[in-house]
N, C-alpha and C positions, 0 to 999 in steps of 0.2 A: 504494500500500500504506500501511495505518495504523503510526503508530509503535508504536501501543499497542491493546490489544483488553481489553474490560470486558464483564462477565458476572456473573450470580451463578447456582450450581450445584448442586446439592440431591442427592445418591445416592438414589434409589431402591430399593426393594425389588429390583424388575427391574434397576436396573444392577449392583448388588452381585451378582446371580444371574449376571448374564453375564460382569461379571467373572471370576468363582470357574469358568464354564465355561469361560473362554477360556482362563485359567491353567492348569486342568487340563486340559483336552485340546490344550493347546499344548505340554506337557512331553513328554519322551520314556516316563516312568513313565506318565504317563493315555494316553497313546496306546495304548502295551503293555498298558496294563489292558482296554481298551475290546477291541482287537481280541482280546487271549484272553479275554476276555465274548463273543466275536462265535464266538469260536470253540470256545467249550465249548458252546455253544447248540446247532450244527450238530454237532455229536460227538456231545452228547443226543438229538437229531435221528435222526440216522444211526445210533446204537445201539439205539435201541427194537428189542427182542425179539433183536436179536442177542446180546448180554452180559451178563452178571448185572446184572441191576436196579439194585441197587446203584451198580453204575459209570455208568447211566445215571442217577440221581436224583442223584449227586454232582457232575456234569459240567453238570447244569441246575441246580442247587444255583449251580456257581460262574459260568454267563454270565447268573445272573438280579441274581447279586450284582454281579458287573462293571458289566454294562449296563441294573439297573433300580434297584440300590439305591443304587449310585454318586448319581447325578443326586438322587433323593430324596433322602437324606441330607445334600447339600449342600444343599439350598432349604428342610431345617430347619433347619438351621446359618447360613443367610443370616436365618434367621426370627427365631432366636434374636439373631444379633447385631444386628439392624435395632434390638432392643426395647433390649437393654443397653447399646449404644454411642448415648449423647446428642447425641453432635455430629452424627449423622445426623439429629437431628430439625428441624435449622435450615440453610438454603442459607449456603453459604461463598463470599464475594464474592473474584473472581478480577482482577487487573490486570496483563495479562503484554506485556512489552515485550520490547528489545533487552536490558536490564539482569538481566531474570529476573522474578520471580513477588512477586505479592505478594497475599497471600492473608488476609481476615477471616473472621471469624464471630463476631459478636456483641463483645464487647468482646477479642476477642482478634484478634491480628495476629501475621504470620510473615513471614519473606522469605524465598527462595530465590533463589540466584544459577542462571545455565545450569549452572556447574560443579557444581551440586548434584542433576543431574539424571543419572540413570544409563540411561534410555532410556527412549523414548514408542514404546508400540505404539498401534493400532487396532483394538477388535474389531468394527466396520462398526457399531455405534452409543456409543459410548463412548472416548475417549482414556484410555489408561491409562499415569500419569506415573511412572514408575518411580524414587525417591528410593536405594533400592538395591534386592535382586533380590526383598527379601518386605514390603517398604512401598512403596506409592503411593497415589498419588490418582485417583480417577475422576471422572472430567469428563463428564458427558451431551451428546453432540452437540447433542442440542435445546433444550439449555441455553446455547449458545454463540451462538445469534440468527445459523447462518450464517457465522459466524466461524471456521469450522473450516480452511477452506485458508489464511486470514490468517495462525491459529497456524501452522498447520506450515512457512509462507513465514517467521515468524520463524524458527522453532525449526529449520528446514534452515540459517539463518543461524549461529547458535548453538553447534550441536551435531554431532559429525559422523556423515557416513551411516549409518556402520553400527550408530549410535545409535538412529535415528530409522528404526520398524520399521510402517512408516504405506502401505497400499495406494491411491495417490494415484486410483485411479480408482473404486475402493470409495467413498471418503469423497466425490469429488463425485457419484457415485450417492446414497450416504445422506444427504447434504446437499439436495439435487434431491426427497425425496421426504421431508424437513423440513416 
């Protein structure tokens, strides 16, 4: 195993999008949205000609809302802040060790200790570094050159399990097809 793993990591359109998907339907709120969107569709469904019209177009009204305007609405909001936020237009070189993070971009530099880290999930292409529960950073798998079971061989070192929310057999699947 490496002491240290080096990379530099760029966000994407596509990874900010699957970020903002996995956040939301990983919470208890987007979940309960989604399925009452699943299930006002089928109520609209199942009401046609049996009950006032009305109760049918307001019932398809709100599962088109749940589960069509949800997801659009976020990927113009990822659209949006692709264009406004600058630091996404330039790769932020990553150097993660036993010590913790150390991160540029451009003339600027950070450090992060492990203890600064509030949990690493996986959404099966992206690590999402969680600094507390509504900042992180996103790291592109295929940005990492392969390096993706390295990191989590540290960060299992580091931080403890119930931190580290990373499906070890996902990620060498998505690693495998890098």
């Amino acid at each position: 195993m490496k002491d240290s793993i080096e990379f530099d990591s760029k966000v994407t359109q596509e990874d900010l999008m699957n970020f903002k998907v996995y956040h939301n339907y990983h919470s208890v709120s987007g979940v309960a949205a989604l399925i009452f969107g699943i299930l006002s569709l089928l109520i609209c469904i199942i009401s046609i000609g049996q009950v006032n019209i009305s109760y049918t177009l307001m019932m398809g009204f709100f599962g088109l809302f749940f589960t069509v305007y949800t997801p659009i609405s976020m990927n113009l909001k990822v659209k949006k802040q692709m264009k406004k936020i600058k630091s996404f237009d330039e790769p932020v070189h990553y150097v993660i060790s036993e010590e913790g993070f150390k991160l540029s971009q451009n003339d600027i530099s950070e450090e992060l200790k492990w203890d600064d880290i509030f949990k690493i999930t996986f959404t099966g292409k992206c690590f999402i570094l969680y600094i507390t529960t509504i900042k992180a950073n996103v790291i592109s798998l295929k940005d990492m050159n392969g390096q993706g079971e390295a990191f989590l061989e540290i960060a299992s070192k580091q931080l403890k399990p119930f931190q580290i929310k990373v499906n070890k057999k996902k990620l060498k699947k998505a690693e495998s097809h890098e």
